[in-house]
C-alpha positions as CSV (number, residue, x, y, z in Angstrom):
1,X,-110.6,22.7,-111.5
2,X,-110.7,20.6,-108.1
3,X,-108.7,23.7,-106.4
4,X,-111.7,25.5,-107.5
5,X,-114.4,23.2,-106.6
6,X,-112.6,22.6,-103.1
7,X,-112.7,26.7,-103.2
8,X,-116.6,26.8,-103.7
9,X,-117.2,24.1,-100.7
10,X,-115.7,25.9,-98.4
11,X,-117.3,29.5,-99.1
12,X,-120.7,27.8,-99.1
13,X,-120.1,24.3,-97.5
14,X,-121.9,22.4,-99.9
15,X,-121.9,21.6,-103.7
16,X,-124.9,21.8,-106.4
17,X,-125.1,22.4,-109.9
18,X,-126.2,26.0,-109.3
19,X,-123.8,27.0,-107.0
20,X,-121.1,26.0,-108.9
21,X,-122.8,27.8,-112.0
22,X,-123.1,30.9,-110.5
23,X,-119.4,31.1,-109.0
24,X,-117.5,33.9,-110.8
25,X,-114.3,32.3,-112.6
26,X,-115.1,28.8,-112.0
27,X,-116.0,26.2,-114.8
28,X,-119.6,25.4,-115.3
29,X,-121.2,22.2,-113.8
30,X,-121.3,20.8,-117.1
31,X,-116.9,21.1,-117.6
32,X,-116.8,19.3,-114.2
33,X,-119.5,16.7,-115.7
34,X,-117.7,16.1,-118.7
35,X,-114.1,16.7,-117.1
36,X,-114.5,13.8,-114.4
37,X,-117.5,11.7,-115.6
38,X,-120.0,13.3,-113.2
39,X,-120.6,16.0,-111.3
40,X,-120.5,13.1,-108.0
41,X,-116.9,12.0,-109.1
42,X,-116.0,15.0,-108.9
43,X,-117.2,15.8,-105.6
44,X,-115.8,12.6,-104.2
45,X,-112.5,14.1,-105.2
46,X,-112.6,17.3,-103.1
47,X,-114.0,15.1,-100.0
48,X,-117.7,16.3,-100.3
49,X,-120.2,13.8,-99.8
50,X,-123.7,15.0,-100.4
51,X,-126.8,15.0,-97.9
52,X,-128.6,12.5,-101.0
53,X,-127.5,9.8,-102.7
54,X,-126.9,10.5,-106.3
55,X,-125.6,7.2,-107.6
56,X,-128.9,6.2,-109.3
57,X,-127.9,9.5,-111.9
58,X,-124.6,7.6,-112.9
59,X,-126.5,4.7,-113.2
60,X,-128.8,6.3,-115.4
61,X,-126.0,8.0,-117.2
62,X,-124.4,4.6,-117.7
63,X,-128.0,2.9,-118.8
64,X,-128.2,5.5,-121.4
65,X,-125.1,4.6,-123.0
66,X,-125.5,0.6,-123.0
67,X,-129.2,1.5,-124.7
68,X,-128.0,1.6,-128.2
69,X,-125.7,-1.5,-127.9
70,X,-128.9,-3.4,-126.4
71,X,-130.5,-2.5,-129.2
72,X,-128.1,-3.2,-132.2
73,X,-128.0,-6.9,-130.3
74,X,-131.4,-7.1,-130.3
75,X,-131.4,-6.1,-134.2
76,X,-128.7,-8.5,-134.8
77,X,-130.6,-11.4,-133.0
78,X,-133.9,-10.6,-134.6
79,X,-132.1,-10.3,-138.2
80,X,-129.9,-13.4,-137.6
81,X,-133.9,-15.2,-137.8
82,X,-134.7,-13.6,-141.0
83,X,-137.0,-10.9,-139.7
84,X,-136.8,-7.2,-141.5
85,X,-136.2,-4.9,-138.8
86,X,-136.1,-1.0,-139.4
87,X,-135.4,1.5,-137.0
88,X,-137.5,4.8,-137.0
89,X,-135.7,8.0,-137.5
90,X,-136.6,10.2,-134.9
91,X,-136.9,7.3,-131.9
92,X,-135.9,3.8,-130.9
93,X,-139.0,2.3,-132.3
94,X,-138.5,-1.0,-134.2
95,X,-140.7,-2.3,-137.0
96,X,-140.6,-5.7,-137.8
97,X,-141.3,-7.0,-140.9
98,X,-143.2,-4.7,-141.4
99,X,-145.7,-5.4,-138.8
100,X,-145.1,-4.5,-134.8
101,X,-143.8,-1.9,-133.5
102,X,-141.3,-2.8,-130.6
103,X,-139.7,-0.3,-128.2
104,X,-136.8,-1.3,-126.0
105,X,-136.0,0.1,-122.2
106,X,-133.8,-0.8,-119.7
107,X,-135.0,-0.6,-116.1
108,X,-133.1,0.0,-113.6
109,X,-132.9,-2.4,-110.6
110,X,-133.6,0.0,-107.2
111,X,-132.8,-1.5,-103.8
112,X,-135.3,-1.1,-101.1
113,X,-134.8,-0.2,-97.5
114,X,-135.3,-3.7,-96.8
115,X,-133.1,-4.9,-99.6
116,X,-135.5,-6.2,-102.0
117,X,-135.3,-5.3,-105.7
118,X,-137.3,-3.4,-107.4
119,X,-138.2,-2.4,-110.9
120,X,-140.3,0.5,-112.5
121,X,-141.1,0.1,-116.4
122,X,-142.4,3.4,-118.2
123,X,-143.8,2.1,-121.6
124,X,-144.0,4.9,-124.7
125,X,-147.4,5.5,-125.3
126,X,-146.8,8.3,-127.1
127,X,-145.2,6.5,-130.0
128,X,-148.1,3.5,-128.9
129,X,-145.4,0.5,-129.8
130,X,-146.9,-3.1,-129.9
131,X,-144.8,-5.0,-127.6
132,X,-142.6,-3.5,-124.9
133,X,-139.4,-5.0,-124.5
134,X,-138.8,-4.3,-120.6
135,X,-135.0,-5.6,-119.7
136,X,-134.8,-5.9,-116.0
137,X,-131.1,-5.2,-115.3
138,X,-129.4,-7.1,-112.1
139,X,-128.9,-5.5,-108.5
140,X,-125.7,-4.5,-109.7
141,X,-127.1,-2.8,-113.2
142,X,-124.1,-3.9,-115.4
143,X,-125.9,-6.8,-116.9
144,X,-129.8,-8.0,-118.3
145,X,-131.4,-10.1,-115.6
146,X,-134.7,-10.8,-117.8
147,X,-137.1,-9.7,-120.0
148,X,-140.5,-8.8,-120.1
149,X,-142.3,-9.0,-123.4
150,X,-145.3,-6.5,-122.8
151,X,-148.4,-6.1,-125.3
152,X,-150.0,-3.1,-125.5
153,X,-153.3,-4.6,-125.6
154,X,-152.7,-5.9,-122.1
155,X,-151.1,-3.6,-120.6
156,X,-153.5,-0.7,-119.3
157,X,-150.8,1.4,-117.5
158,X,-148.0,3.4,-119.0
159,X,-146.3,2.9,-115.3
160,X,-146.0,-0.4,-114.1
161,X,-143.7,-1.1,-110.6
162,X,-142.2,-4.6,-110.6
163,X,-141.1,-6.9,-107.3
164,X,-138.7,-9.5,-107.7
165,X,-142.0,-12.1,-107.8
166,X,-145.3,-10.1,-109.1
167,X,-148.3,-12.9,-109.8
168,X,-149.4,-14.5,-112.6
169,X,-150.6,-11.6,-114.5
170,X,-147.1,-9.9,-114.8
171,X,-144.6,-12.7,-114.7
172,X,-146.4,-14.5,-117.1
173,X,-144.9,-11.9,-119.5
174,X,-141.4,-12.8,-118.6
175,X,-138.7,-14.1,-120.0
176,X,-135.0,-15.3,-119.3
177,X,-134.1,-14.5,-122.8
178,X,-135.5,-13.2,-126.2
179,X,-136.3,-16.7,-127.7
180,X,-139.7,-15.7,-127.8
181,X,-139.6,-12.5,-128.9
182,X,-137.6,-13.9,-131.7
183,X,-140.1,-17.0,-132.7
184,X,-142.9,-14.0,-133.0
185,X,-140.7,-12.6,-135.5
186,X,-139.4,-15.2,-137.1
187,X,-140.3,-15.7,-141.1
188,X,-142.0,-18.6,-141.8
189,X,-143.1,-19.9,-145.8
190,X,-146.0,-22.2,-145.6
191,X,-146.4,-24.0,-149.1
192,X,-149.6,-24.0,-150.8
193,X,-152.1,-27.4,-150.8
194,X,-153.5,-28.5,-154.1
């Protein structure tokens, strides 16, 4: 497969998704994708670096796949406080007890020109969740930096771009863990007065 990929750089002198594609006898883009773990591994092992930088796709790729594991932890901490928490079928949408609707995203942590991180939330307005559950991940995106517990009756934009420090209106939504999330969904039995 790399003899072939090394093949198609030197007939065109550069590598894409449709140029490997459309080369006769060559595995699709997709075979080297799954093959090497992306298509930019794969191009790192023939010696092409390309014109962009196309790390922020495996970052994605890799964001993707911690997604469901965020969320089973999140289940798991929310349960381990007594709160019924069910899943909706068709998205990532948690009820709890019966009463808000959650959603869960992971943002990924973008470096600027000047080094500064940055952050860009895209709540679900389609499925119009209660809360948005933003987790900030760190500069190096393996781990949660923070949280940001977003209301939907607050928060007017389905786009919001976050600084490291962005006023009082926005960071007074965050949070260095979920404690708070939790204590909202918490169970609580209040016994009757005579």
């Amino acid at each position: 497969m790399l003899a072939l990929l090394r093949e198609i750089l030197a007939r065109h002198g550069r590598l894409s998704c449709n140029i490997i594609d459309e080369y006769e006898d060559a595995p699709s883009s997709t075979a080297y994708r799954c093959r090497f773990g992306s298509l930019t591994a794969a191009y790192q092992l023939v010696g092409y670096i390309p014109s962009s930088d196309y790390r922020f796709l495996e970052i994605n790729s890799r964001l993707r796949r911690l997604h469901p594991e965020t969320v089973t932890n999140i289940i798991r901490q929310l349960e381990g406080v007594g709160a019924a928490v069910t899943k909706g079928s068709r998205d990532d949408i948690l009820h709890l007890n019966g009463e808000i609707q959650v959603s869960i995203v992971l943002c990924r942590n973008q470096t600027s020109s000047r080094g500064a991180s940055r952050w860009v939330i895209r709540r679900d307005d389609a499925r119009r969740p209660d809360i948005t559950v933003a987790a900030r991940m760190c500069p190096s995106n393996e781990t949660i930096l923070d949280y940001y517990l977003l209301p939907a009756l607050d928060m007017t934009h389905q786009i919001i771009r976050l600084a490291e420090e962005n006023g009082v209106y926005l960071d007074s939504y965050r949070f260095d863990s979920l404690d708070y999330l939790l204590d909202i969904a918490e169970r609580v039995i209040i016994e009757e007065t005579a």
